[in-house]
VMD Tcl script that draws the C-alpha trace (Angstrom):
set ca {
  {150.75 147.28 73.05}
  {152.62 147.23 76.39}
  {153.12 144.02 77.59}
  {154.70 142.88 80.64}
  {155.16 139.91 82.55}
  {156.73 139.65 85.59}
  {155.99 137.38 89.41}
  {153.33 139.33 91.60}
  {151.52 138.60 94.67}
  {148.58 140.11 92.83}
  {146.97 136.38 93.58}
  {143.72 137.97 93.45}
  {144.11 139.09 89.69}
  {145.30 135.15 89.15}
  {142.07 133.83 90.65}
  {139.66 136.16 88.43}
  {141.88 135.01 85.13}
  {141.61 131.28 86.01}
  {137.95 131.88 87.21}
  {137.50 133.69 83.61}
  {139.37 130.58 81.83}
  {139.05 127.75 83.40}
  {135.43 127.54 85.24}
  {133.46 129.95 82.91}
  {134.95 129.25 79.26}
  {135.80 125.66 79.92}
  {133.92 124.24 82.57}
  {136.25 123.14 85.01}
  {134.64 123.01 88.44}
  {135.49 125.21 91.34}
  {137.09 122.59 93.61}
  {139.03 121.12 90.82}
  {140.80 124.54 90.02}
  {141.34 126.07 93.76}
  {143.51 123.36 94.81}
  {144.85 124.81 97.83}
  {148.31 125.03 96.40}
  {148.35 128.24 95.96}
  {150.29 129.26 98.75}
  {153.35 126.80 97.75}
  {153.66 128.70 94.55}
  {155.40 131.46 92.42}
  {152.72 133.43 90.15}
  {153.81 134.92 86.77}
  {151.12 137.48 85.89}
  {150.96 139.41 82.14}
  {149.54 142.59 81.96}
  {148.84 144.30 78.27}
  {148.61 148.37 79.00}
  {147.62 147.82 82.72}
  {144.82 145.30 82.61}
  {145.56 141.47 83.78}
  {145.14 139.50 80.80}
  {147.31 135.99 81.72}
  {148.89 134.48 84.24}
  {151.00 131.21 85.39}
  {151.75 129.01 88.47}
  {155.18 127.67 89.14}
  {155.68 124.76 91.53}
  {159.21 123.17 92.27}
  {159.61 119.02 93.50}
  {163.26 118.34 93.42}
  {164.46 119.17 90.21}
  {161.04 120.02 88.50}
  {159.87 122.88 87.39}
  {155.75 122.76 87.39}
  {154.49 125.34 85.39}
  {150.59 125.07 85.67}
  {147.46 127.29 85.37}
  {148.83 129.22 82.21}
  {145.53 130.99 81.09}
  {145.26 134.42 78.64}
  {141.67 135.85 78.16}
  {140.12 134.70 74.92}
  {139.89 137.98 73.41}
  {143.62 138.48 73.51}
  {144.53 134.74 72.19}
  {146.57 134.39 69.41}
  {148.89 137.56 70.40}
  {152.00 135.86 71.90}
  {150.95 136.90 75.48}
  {150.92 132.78 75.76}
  {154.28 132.57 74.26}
  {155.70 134.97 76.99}
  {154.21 133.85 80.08}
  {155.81 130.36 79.01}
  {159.52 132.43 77.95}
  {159.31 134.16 81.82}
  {158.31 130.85 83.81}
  {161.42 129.10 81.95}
  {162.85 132.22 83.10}
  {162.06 131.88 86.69}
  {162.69 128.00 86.60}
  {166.39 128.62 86.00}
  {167.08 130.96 88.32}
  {166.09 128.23 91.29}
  {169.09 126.07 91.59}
  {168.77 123.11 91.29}
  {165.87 122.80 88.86}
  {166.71 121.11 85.31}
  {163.38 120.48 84.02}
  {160.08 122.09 83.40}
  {156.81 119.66 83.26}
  {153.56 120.40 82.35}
  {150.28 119.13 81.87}
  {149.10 120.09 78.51}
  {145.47 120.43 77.34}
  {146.07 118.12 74.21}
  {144.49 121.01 71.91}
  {147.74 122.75 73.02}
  {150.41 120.04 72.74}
  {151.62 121.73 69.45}
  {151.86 125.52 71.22}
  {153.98 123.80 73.67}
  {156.10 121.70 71.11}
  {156.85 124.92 69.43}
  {158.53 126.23 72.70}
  {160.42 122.83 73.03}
  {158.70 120.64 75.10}
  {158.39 117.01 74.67}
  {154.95 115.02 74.98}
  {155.84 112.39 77.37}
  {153.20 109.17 78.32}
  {149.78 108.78 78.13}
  {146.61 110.73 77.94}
  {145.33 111.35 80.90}
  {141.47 113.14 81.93}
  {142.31 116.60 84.08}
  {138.71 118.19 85.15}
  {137.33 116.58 82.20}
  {139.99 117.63 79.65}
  {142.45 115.33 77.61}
  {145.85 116.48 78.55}
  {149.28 115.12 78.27}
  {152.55 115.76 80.32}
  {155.35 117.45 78.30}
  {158.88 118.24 79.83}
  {161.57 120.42 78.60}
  {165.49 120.89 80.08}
  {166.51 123.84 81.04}
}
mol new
graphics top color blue
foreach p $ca { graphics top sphere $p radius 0.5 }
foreach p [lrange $ca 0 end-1] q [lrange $ca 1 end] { graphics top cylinder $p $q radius 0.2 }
display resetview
């Protein structure tokens, strides 16, 4: 397996991943996932041998690192494809200066992946399209 991860403007390949994930496998509705801040955004996107299997969205506020939108196709689950798309948008968060945090809004099915990686479950549960998540941060 040949795996690599790097920031594209392959946006297009993001969409059909999060399209894959998100609206067909879990439900979440159109508007709810093309929020429109796309454009404001870096895009981490994993290929395994060629093919687009995962991808991220980074968004900075002051000295927050947002890392949203982290998807891999269910076929490839369980891999560590998940594992490094979260390694290269901590990555990319530290290279922005300024940035000394990384948030995220975790489905709460996932809160242990994340805790594993070193992030913190912070405040309530909250609904997000319809899904339990929680916030988790994590210094940099």
């Amino acid at each position: 397996m040949t795996l690599s991860i790097a920031l594209t403007e392959d946006i297009a390949a993001c969409h059909a991943l999060r399209r894959a994930v998100f609206i067909e496998e879990q439900g979440v509705s159109v508007i709810e996932e093309v929020d429109g801040r796309d454009r404001d955004a870096l895009h981490l996107l994993a290929r395994k041998d060629g093919r687009a299997v995962g991808c991220a969205r980074l968004l900075v506020a002051g000295g927050t690192g947002k890392i949203g939108r982290v998807c891999v196709l269910a076929d490839l689950r369980g891999q560590g494809i998940g594992i490094a798309l979260i390694d290269a948008a901590l990555e990319c968060l530290r290279q922005i200066d300024g940035v000394t945090q990384a948030r995220l809004g975790a489905q709460t099915h996932a809160i242990g992946f994340y805790e594993r990686l070193g992030f913190v479950a912070t405040g309530p549960e909250y609904l997000d399209a319809g899904i339990a998540h929680r916030d988790m941060l994590r210094p940099l």
